[in-house]
C-alpha positions in Angstrom: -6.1 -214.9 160.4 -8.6 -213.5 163.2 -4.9 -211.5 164.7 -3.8 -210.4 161.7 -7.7 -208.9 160.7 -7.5 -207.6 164.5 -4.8 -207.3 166.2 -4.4 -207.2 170.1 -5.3 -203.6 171.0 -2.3 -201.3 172.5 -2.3 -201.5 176.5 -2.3 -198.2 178.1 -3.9 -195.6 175.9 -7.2 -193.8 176.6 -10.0 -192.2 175.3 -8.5 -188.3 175.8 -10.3 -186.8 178.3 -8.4 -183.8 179.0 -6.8 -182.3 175.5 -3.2 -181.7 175.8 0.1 -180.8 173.6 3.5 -182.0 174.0 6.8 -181.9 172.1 9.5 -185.5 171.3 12.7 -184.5 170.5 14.1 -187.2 168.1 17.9 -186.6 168.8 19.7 -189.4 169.6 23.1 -189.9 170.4 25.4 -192.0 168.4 27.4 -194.9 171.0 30.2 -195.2 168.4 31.4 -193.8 165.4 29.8 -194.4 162.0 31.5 -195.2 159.2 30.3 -195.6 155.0 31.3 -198.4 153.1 34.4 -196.1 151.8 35.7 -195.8 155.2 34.5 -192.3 155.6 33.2 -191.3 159.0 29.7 -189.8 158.9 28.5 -190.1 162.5 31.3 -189.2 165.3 30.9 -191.5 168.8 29.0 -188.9 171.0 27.5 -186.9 168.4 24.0 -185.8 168.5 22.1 -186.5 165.9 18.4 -185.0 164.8 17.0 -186.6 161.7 15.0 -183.7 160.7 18.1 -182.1 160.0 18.5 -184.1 157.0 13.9 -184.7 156.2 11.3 -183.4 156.4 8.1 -186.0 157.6 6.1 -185.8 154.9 2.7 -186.5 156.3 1.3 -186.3 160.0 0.5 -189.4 161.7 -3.0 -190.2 163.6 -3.1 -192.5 166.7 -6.6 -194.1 167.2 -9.0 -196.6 168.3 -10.9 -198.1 165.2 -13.3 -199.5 167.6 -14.7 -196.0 168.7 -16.8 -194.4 165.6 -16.0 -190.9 167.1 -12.6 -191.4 166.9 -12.8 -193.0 163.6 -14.4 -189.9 162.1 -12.1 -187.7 163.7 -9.4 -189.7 162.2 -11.4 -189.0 158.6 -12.0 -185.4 159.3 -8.0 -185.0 159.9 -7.4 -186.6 156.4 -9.5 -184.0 154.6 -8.2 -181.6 156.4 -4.5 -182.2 155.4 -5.8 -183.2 152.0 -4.5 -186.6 152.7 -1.1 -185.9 153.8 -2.0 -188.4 156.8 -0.8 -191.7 157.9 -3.2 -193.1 159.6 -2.4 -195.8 162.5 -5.0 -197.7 164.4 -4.0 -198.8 168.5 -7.1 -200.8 168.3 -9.6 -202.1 165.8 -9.0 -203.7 162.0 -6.7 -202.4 160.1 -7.3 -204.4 157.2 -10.7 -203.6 157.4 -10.4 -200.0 157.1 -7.7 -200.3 154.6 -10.4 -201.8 152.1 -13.1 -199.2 153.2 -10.8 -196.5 152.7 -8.9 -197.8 149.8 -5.8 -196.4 151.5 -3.2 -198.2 153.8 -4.0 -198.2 157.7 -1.6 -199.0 160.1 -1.7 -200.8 163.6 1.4 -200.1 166.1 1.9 -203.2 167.1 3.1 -203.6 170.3 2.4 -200.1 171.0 6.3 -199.2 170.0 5.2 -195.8 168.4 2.9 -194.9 171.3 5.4 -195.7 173.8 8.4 -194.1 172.0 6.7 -190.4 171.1 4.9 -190.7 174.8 1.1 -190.9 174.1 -0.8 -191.6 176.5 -4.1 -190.7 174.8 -6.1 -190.8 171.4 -6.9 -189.6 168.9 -3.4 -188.3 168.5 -2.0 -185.8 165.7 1.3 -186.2 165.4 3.3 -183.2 163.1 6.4 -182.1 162.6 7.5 -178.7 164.4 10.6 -177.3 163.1 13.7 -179.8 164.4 11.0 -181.6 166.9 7.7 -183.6 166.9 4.5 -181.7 167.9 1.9 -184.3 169.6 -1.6 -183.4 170.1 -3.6 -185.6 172.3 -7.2 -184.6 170.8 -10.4 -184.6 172.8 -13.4 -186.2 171.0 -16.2 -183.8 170.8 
């Protein structure tokens, strides 16, 4: 019970210290070709794929350390800001917690898959969608 109310804390990430913005490029390229259940082929071997040709992320996604109240307010202010369009995901801290305080579903990246995938190294981070590419913002705590 005590991992699930607080899980082990992503390895790796710090407190920004110097603010800084980057770009992921979700492409991917497909190893062999995709078929539907009719037979049809929708994905060709070798073809580059972007999913945000095909939707739109619906909400921007915060990275931070429930364990630092500065961050954690951040993380609030960002919510009101985009009017709750905001999926907020702890690296660190109680999730469950937070989920009952705020009466609205946090999330922990276990593991630190989504950290290590989009290339934070930082948080707070904002992440948003910038035309066919993410936009991360590694935010400095003021």
């Amino acid at each position: 019970k005590g991992h699930i109310e607080a899980p082990t804390p992503v390895n790796g990430l710090t407190r920004t210290n110097k603010a800084r913005v980057f770009y992921y490029d979700p492409s991917y390229v497909v190893p062999s070709a995709i078929n539907a259940p009719n037979g049809q082929i929708i994905g060709q071997a070798g073809q580059r794929i972007n999913p945000l040709d095909y939707v739109v992320m619906s909400k921007h996604l915060v990275f931070f350390d429930g364990n630092d109240p500065e961050q954690v307010s951040m993380a609030i202010s960002l919510m009101k800001r985009y009017e709750g369009r905001v999926k907020p995901i702890l690296t660190a801290g109680k999730p469950l917690e937070l989920t009952r305080n705020w009466k609205q579903q946090v999330y922990f990246d276990q593991g630190g898959s989504l950290v290590k995938r989009f290339g934070i190294k930082q948080v707070p981070a904002l992440v948003s969608q910038d035309n066919k590419r993410l936009r991360i913002d590694e935010l400095e705590v003021k």
